[in-house]
mmCIF file of the N, C-alpha and C atoms, coordinates in Angstrom:
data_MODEL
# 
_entry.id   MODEL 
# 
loop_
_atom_site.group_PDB 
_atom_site.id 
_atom_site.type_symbol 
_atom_site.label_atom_id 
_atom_site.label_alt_id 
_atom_site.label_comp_id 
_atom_site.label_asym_id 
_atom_site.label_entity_id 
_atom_site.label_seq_id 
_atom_site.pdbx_PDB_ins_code 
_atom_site.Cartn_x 
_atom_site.Cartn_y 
_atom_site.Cartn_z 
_atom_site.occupancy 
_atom_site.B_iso_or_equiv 
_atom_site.pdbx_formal_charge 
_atom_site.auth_seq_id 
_atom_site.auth_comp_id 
_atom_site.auth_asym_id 
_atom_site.auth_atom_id 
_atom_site.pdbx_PDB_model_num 
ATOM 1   N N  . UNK A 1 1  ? -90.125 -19.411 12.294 1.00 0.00 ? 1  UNK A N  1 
ATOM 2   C CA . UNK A 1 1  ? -89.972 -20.851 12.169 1.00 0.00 ? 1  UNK A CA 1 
ATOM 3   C C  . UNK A 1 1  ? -89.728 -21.274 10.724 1.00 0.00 ? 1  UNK A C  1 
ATOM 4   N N  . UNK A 1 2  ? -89.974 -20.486 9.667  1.00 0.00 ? 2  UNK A N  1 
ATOM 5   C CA . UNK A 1 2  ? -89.894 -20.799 8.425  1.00 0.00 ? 2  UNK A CA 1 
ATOM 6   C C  . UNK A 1 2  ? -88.396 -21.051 7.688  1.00 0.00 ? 2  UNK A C  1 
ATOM 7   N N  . UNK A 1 3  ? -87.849 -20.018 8.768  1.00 0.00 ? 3  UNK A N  1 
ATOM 8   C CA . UNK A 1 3  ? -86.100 -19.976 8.114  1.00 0.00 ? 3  UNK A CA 1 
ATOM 9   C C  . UNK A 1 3  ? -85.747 -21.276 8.620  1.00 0.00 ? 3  UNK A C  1 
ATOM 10  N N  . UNK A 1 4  ? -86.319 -21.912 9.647  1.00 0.00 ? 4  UNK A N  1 
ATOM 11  C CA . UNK A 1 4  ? -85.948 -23.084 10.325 1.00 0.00 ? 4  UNK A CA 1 
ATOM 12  C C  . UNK A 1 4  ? -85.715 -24.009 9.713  1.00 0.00 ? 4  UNK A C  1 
ATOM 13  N N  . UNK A 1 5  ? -86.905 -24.270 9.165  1.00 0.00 ? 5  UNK A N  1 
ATOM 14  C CA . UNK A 1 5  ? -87.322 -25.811 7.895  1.00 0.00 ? 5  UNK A CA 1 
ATOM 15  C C  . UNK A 1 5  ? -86.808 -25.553 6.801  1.00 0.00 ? 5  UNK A C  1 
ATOM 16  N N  . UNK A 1 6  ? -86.585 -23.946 6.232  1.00 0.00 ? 6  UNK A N  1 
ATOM 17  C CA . UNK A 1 6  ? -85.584 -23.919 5.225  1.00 0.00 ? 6  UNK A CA 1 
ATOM 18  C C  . UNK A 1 6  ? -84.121 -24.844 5.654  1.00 0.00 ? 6  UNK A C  1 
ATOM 19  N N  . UNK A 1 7  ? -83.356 -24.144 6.690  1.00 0.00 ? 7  UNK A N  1 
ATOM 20  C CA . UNK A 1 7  ? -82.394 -24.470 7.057  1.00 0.00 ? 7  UNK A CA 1 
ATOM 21  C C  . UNK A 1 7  ? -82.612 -26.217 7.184  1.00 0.00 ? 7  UNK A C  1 
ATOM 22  N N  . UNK A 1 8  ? -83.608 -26.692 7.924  1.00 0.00 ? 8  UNK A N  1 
ATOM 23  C CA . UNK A 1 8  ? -83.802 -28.339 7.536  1.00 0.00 ? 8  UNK A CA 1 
ATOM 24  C C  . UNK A 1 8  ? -83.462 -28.936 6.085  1.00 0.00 ? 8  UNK A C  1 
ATOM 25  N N  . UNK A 1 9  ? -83.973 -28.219 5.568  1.00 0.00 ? 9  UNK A N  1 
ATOM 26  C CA . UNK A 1 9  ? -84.449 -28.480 4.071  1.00 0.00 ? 9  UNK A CA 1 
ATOM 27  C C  . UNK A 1 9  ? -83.209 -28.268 3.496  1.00 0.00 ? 9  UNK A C  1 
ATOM 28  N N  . UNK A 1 10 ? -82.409 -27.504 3.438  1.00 0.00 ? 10 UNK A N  1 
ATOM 29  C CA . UNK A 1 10 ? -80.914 -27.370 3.056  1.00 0.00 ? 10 UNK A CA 1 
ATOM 30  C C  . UNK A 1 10 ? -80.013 -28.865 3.506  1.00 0.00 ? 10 UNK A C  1 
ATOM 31  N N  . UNK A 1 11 ? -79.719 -28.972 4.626  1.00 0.00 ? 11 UNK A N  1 
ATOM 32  C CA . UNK A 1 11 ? -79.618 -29.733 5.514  1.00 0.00 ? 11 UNK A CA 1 
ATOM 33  C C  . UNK A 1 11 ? -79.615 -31.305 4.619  1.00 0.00 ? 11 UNK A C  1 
ATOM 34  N N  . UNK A 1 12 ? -81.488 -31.475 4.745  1.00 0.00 ? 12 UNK A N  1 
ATOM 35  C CA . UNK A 1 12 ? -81.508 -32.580 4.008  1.00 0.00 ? 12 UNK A CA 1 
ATOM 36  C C  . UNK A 1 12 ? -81.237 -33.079 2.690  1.00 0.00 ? 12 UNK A C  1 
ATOM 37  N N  . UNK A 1 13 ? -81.455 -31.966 1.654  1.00 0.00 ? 13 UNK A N  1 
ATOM 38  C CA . UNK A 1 13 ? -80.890 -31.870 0.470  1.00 0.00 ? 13 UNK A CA 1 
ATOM 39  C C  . UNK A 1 13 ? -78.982 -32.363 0.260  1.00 0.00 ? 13 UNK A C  1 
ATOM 40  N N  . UNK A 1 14 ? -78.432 -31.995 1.292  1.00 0.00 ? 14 UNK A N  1 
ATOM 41  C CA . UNK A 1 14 ? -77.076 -31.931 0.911  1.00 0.00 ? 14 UNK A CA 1 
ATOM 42  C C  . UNK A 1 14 ? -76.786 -33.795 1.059  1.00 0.00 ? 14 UNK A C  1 
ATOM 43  N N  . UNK A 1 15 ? -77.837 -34.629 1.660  1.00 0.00 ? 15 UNK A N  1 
ATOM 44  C CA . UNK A 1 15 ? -77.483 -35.976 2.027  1.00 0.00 ? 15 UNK A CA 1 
ATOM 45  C C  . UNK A 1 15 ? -76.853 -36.899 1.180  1.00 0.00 ? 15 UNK A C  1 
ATOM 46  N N  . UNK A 1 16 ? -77.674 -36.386 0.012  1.00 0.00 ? 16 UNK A N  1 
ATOM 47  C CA . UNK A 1 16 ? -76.736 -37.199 -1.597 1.00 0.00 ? 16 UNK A CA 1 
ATOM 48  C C  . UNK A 1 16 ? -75.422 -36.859 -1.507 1.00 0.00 ? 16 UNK A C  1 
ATOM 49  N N  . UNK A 1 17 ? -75.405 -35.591 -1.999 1.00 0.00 ? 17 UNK A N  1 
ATOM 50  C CA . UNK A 1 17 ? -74.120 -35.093 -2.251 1.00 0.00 ? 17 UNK A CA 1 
ATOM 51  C C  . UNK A 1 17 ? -73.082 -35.170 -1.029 1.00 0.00 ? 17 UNK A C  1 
ATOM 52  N N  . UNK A 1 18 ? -73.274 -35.543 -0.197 1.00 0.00 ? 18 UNK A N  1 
ATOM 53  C CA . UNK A 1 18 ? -72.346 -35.955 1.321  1.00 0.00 ? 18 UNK A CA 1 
ATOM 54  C C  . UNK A 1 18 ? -71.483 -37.330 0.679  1.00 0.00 ? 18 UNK A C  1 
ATOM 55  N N  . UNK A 1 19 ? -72.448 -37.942 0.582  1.00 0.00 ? 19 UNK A N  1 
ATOM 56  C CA . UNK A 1 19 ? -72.632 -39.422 0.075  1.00 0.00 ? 19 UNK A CA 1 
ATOM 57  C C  . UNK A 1 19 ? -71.371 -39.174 -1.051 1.00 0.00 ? 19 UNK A C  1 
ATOM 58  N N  . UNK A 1 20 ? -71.991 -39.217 -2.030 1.00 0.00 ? 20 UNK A N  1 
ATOM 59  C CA . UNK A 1 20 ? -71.095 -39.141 -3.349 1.00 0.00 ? 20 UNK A CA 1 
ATOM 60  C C  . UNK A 1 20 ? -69.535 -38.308 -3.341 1.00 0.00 ? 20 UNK A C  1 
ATOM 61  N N  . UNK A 1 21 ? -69.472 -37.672 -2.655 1.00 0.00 ? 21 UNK A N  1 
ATOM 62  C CA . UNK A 1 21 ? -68.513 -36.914 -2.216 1.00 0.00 ? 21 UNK A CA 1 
ATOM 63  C C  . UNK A 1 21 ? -67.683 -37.842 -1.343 1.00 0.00 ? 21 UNK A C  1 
ATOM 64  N N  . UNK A 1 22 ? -67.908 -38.131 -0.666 1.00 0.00 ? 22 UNK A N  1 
ATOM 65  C CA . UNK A 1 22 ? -67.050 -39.104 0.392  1.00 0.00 ? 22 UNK A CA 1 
ATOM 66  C C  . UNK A 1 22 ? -66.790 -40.304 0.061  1.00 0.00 ? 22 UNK A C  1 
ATOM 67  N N  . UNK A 1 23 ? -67.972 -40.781 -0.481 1.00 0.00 ? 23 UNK A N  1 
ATOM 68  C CA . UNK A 1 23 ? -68.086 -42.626 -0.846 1.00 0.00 ? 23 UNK A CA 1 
ATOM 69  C C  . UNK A 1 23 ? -67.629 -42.872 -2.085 1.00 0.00 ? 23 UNK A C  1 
ATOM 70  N N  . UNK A 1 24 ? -68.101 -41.837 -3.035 1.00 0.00 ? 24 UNK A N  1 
ATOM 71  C CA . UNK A 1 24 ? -68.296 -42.046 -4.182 1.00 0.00 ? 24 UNK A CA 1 
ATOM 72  C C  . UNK A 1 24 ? -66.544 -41.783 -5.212 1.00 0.00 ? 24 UNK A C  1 
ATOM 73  N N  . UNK A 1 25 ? -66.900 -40.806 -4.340 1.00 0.00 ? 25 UNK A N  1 
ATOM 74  C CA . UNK A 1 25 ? -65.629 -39.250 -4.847 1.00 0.00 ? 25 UNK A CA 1 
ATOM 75  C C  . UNK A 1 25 ? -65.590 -38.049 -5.758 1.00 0.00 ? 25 UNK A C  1 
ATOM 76  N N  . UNK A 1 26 ? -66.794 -38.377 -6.075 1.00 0.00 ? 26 UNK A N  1 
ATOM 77  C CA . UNK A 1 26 ? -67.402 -37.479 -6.917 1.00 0.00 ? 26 UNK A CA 1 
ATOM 78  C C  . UNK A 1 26 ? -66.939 -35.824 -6.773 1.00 0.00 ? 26 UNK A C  1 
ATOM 79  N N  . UNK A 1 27 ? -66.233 -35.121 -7.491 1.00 0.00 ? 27 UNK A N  1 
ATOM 80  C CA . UNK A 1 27 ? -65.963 -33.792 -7.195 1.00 0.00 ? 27 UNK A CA 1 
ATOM 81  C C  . UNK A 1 27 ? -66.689 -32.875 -7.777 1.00 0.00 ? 27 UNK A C  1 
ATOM 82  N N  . UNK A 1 28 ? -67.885 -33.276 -7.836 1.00 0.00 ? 28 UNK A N  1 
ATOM 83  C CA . UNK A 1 28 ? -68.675 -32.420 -8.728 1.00 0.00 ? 28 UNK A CA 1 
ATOM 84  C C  . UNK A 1 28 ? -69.476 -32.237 -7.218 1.00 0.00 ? 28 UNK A C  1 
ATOM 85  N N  . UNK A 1 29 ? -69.854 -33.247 -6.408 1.00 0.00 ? 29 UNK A N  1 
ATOM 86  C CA . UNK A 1 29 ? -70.774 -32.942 -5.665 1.00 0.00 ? 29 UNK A CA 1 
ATOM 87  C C  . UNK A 1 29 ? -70.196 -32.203 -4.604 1.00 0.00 ? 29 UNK A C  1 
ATOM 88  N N  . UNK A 1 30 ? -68.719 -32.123 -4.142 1.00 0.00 ? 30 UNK A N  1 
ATOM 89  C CA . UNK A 1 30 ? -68.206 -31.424 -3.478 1.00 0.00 ? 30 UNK A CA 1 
ATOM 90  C C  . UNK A 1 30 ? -68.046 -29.736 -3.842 1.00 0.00 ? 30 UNK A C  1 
ATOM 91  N N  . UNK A 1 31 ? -68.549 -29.887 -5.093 1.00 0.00 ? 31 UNK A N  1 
ATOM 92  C CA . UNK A 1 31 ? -68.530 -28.805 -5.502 1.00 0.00 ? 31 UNK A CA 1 
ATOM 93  C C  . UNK A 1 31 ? -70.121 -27.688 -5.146 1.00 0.00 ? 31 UNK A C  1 
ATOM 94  N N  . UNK A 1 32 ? -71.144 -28.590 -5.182 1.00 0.00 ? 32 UNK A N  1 
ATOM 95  C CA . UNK A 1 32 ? -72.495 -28.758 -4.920 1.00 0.00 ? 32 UNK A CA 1 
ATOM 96  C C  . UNK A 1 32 ? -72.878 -28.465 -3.353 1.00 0.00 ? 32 UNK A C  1 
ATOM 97  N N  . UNK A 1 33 ? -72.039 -29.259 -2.728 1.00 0.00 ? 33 UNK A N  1 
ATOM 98  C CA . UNK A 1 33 ? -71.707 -28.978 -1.159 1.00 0.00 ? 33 UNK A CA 1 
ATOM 99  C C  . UNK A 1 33 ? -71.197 -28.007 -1.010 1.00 0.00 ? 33 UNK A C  1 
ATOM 100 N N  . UNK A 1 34 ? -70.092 -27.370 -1.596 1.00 0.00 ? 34 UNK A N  1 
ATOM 101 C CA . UNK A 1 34 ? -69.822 -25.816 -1.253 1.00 0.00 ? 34 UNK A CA 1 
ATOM 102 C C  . UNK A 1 34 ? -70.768 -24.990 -1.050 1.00 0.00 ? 34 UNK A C  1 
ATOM 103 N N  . UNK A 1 35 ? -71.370 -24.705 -2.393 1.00 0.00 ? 35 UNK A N  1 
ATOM 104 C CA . UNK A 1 35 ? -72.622 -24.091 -2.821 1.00 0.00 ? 35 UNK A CA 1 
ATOM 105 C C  . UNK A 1 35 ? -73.698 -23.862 -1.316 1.00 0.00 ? 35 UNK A C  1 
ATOM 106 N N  . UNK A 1 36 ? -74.464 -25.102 -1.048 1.00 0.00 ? 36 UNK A N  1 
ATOM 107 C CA . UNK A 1 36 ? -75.219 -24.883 0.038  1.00 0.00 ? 36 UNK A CA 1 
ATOM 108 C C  . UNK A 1 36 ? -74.732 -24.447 1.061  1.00 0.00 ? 36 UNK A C  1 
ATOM 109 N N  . UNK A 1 37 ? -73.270 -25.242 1.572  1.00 0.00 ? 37 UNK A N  1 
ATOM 110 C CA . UNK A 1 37 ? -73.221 -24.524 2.778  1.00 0.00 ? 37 UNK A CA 1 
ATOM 111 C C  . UNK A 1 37 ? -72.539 -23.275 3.238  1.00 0.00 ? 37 UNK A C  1 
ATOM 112 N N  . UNK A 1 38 ? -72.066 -22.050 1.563  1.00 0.00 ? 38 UNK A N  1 
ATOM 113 C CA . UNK A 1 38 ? -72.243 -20.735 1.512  1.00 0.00 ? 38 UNK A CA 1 
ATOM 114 C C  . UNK A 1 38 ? -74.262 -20.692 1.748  1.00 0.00 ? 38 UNK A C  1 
ATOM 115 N N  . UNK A 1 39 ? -74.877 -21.301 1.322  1.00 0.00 ? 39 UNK A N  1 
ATOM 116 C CA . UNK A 1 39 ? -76.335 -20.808 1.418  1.00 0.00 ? 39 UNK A CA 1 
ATOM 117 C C  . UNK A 1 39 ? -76.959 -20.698 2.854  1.00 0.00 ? 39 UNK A C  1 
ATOM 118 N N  . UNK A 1 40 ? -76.417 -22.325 3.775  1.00 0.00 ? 40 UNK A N  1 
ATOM 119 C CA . UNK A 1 40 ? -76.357 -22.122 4.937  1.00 0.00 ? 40 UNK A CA 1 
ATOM 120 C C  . UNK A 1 40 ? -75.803 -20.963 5.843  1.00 0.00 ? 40 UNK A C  1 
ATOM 121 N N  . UNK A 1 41 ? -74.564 -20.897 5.304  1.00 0.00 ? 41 UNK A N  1 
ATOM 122 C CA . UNK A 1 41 ? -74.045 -19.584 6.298  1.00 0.00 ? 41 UNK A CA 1 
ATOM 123 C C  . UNK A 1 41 ? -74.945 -18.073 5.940  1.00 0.00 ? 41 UNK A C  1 
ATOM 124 N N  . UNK A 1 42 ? -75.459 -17.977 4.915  1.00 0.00 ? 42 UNK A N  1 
ATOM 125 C CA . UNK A 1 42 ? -76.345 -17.091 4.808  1.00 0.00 ? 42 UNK A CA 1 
ATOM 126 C C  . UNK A 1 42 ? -77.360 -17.219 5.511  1.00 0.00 ? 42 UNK A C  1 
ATOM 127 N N  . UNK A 1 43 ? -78.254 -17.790 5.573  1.00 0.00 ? 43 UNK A N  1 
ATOM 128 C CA . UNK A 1 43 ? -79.480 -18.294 6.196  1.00 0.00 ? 43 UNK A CA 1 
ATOM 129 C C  . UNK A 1 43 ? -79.473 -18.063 7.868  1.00 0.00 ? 43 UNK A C  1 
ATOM 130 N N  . UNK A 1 44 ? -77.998 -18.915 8.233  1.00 0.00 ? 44 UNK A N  1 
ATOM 131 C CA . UNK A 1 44 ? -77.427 -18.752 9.443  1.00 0.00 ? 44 UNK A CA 1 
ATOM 132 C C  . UNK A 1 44 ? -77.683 -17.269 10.048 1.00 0.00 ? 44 UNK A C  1 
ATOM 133 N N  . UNK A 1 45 ? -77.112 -16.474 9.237  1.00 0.00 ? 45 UNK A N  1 
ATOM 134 C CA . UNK A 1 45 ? -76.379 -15.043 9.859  1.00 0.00 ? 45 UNK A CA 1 
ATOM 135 C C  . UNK A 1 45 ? -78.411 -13.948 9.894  1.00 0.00 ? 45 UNK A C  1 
ATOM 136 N N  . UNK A 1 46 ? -78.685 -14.701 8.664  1.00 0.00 ? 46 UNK A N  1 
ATOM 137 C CA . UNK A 1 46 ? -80.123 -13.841 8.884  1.00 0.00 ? 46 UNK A CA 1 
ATOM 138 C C  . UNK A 1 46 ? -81.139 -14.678 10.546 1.00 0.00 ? 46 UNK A C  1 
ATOM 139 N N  . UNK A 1 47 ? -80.877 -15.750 10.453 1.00 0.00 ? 47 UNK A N  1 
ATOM 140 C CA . UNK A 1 47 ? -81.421 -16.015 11.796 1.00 0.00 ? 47 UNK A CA 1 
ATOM 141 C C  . UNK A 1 47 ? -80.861 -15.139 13.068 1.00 0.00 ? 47 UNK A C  1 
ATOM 142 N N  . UNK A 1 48 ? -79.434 -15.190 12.886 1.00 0.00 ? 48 UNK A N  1 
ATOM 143 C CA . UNK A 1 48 ? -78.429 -15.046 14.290 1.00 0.00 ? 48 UNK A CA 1 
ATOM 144 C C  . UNK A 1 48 ? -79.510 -13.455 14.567 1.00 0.00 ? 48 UNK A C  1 
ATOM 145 N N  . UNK A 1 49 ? -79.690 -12.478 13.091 1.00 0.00 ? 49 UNK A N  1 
ATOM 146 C CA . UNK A 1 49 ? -80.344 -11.212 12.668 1.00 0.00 ? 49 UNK A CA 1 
ATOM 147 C C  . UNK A 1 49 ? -81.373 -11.039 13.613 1.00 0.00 ? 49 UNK A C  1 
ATOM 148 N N  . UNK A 1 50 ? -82.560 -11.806 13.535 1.00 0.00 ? 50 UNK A N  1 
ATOM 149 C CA . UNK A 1 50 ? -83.987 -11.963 13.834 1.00 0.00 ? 50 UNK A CA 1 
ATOM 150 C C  . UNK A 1 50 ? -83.573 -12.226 15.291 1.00 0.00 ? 50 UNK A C  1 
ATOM 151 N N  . UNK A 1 51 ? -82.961 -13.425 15.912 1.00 0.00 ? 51 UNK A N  1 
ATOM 152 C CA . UNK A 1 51 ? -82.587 -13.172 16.875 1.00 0.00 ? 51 UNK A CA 1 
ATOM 153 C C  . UNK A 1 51 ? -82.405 -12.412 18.007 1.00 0.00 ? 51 UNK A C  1 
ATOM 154 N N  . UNK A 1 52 ? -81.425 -11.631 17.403 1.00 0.00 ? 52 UNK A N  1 
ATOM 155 C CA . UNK A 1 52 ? -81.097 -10.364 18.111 1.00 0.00 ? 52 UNK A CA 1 
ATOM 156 C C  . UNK A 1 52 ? -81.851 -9.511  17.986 1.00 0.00 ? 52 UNK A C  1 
ATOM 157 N N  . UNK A 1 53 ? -82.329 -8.973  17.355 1.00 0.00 ? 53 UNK A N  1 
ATOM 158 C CA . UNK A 1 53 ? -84.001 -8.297  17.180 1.00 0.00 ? 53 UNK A CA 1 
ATOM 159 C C  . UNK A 1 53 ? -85.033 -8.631  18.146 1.00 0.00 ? 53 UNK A C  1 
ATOM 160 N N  . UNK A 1 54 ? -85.439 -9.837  18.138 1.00 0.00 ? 54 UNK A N  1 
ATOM 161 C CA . UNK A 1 54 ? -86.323 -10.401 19.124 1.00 0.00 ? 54 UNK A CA 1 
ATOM 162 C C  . UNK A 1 54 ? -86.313 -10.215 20.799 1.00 0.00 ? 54 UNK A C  1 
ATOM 163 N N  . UNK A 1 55 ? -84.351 -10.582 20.742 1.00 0.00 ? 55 UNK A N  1 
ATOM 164 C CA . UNK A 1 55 ? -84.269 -9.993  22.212 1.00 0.00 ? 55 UNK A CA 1 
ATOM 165 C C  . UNK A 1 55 ? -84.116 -8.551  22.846 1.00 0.00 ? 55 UNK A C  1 
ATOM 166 N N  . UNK A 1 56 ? -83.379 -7.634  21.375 1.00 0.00 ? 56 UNK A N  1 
ATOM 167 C CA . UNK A 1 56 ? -83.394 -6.325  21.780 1.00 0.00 ? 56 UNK A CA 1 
ATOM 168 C C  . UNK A 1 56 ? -85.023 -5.313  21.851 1.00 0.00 ? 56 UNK A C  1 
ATOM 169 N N  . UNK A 1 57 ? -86.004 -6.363  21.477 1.00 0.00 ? 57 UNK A N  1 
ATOM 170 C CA . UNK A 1 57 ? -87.020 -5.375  21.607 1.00 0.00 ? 57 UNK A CA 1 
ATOM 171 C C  . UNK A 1 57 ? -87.950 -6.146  22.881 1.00 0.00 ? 57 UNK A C  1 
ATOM 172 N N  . UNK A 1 58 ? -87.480 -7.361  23.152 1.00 0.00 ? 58 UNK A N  1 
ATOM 173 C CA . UNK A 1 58 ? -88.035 -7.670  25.112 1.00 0.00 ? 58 UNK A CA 1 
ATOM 174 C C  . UNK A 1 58 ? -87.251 -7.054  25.549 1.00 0.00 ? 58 UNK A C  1 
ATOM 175 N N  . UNK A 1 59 ? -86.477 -6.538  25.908 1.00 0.00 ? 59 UNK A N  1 
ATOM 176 C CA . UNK A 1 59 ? -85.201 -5.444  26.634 1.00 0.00 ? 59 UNK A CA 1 
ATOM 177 C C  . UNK A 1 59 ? -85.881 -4.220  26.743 1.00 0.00 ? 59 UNK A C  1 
ATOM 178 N N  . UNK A 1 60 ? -86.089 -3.484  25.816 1.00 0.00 ? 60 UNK A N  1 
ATOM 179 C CA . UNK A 1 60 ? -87.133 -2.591  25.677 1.00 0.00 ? 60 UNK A CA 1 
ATOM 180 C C  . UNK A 1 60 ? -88.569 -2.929  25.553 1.00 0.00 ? 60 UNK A C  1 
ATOM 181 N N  . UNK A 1 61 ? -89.162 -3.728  26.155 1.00 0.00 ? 61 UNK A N  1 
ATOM 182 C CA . UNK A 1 61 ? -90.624 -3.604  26.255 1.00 0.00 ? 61 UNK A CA 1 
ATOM 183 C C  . UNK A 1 61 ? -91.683 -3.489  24.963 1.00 0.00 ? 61 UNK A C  1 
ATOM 184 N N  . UNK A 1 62 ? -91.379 -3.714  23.595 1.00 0.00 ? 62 UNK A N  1 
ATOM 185 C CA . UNK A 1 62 ? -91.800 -3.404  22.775 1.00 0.00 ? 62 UNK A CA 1 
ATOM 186 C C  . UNK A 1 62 ? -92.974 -4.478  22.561 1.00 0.00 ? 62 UNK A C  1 
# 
């Protein structure tokens, strides 16, 4: 559950920089927005990880 609220926490962090980026035009924050959501897709792929782990060892009885 921890990667979860990270992933929240990413999430909510990016709300400024959404903002300023779109409204504003700021290309600094679009730049900022890249950043996290390479961090997201990381985060992502280690969940998708645990995941599959979780179900391959109810499959096997572990």
């Amino acid at each position: 559950m921890e990667k979860f609220t990270n992933l929240q926490g990413i999430l909510d962090g990016m709300k400024t920089d959404i903002e300023k980026f779109y409204e504003k035009s700021q290309n600094a924050a679009g730049t900022r927005l890249r950043k996290e959501l390479n961090n997201l897709r990381k985060l992502a792929a280690e969940i998708r990880k645990d995941i599959q782990e979780v179900r391959n060892s109810r499959k096997t009885g572990s």
